[in-house]
C-alpha positions as CSV (number, residue, x, y, z in Angstrom):
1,X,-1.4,14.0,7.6
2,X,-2.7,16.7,10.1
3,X,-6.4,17.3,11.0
4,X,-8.0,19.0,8.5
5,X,-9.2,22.8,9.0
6,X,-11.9,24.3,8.8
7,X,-12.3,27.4,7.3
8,X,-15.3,29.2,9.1
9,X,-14.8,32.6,7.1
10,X,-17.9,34.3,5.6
11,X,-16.1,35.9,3.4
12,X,-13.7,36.1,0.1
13,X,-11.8,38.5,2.2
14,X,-11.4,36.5,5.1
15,X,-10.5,33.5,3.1
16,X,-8.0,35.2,1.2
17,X,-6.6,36.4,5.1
18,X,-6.4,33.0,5.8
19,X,-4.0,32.0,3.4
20,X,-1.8,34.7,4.1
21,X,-1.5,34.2,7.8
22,X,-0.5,30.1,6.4
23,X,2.1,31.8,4.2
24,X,0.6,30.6,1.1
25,X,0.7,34.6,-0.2
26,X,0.6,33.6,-4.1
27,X,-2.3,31.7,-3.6
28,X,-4.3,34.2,-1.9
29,X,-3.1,36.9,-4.6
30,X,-4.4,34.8,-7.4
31,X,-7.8,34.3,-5.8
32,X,-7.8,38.1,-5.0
33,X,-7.6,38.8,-8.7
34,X,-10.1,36.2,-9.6
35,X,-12.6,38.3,-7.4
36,X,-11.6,41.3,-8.4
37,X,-12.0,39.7,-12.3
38,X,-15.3,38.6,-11.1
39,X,-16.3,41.4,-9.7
40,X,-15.3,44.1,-12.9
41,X,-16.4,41.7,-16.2
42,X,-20.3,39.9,-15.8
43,X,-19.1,37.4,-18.1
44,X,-16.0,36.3,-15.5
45,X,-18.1,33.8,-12.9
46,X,-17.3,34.4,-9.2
47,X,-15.9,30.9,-7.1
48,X,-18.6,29.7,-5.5
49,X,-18.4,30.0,-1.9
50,X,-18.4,26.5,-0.5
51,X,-15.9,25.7,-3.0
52,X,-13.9,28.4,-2.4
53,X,-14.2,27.3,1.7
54,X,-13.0,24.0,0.6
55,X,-9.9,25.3,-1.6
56,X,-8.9,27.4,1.1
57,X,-9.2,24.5,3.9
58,X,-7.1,22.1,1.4
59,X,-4.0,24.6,0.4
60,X,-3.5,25.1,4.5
61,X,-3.9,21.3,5.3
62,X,-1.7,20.6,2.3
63,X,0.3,23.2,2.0
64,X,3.9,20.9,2.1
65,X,2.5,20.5,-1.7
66,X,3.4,24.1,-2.8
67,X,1.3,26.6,-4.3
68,X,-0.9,25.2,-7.5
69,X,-2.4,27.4,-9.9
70,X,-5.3,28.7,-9.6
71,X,-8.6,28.8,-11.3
72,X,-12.1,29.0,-11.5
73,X,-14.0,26.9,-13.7
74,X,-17.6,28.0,-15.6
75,X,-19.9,26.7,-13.2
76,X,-17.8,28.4,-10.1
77,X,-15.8,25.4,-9.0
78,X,-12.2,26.2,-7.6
79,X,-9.3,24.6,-10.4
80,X,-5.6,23.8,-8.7
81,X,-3.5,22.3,-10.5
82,X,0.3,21.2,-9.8
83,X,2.9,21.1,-12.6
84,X,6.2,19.2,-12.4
85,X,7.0,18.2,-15.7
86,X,9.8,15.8,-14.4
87,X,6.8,14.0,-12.3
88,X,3.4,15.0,-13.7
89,X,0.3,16.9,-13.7
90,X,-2.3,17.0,-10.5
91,X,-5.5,19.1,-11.4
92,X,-8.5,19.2,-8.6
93,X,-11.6,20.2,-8.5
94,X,-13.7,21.3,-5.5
95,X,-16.9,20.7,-5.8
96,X,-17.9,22.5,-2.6
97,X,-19.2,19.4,-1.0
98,X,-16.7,16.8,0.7
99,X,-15.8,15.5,-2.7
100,X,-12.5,16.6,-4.9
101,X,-12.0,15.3,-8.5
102,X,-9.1,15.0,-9.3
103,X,-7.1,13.6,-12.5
104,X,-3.2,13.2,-12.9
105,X,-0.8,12.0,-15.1
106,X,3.2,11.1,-14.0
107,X,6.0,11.9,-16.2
108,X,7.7,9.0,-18.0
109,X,8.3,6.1,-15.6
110,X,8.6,2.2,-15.9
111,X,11.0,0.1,-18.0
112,X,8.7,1.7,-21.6
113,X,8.4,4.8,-20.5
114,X,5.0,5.1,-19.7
115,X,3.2,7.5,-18.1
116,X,0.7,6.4,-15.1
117,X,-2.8,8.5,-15.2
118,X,-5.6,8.7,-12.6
119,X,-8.6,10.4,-12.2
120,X,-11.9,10.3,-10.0
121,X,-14.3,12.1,-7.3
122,X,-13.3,11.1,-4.0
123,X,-13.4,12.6,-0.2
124,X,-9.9,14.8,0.7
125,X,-8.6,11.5,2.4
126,X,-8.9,9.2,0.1
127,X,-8.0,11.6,-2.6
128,X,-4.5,12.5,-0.7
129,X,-3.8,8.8,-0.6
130,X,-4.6,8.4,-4.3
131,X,-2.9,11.6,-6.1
132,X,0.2,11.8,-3.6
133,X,2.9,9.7,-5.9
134,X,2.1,12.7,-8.5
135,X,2.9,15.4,-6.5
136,X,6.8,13.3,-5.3
């Protein structure tokens, strides 16, 4: 795992730069339109800022995971979430302080069949360490 970044950008613009210089372009399209979104309807919340710093740093820490999709949820948290439906389902949210929750579920595995699920509010670290086996 490399050092995390830090994403000093003031602004959406600069974040969404960011991205694109990491080469994570569909990520920083989706988060364009949700501005954009924001910015046309008052009923479409805006990503907080913090959070929005925090999404940013993760996807160009993490980026070996691939691109997520992207959301915003109603109380301006930044959604990700990873599909594979061979391995599972990662969703995070980023709560704009040090903290991610997270929840995940693995496809089929084990000699039933069953599916392994987690879920919690950690620190990006301890989080990575937790969710990775549902991203493999």
């Amino acid at each position: 795992m490399r050092d995390s970044v830090y994403v000093e950008s003031s602004s959406r613009a600069e974040m969404t730069d960011a991205l694109r210089k990491a080469g994570l372009d569909q990520s920083a399209d989706r988060l364009a339109y949700l501005q954009r979104l924001a910015e046309e309807d008052p009923d479409e919340k805006p990503i907080a800022l913090e959070s929005l710093r925090q999404l940013t740093a993760f996807l160009i820490d993490e980026r070996e995971l691939g691109e997520p999709e992207i959301g915003v949820s109603p109380d301006g948290v930044a959604l990700a979430q990873w599909r594979d439906l061979g391995t599972g389902i990662l969703a995070m949210e980023f709560l704009g302080s040090e903290l991610i929750r997270f929840a995940g579920t693995s496809g089929p595995g084990g000699q039933n069949g069953e599916s392994l699920r987690v879920s919690g509010a950690l620190p990006k670290t301890r989080a990575l360490q937790v969710v990775k086996p549902f991203l493999s």
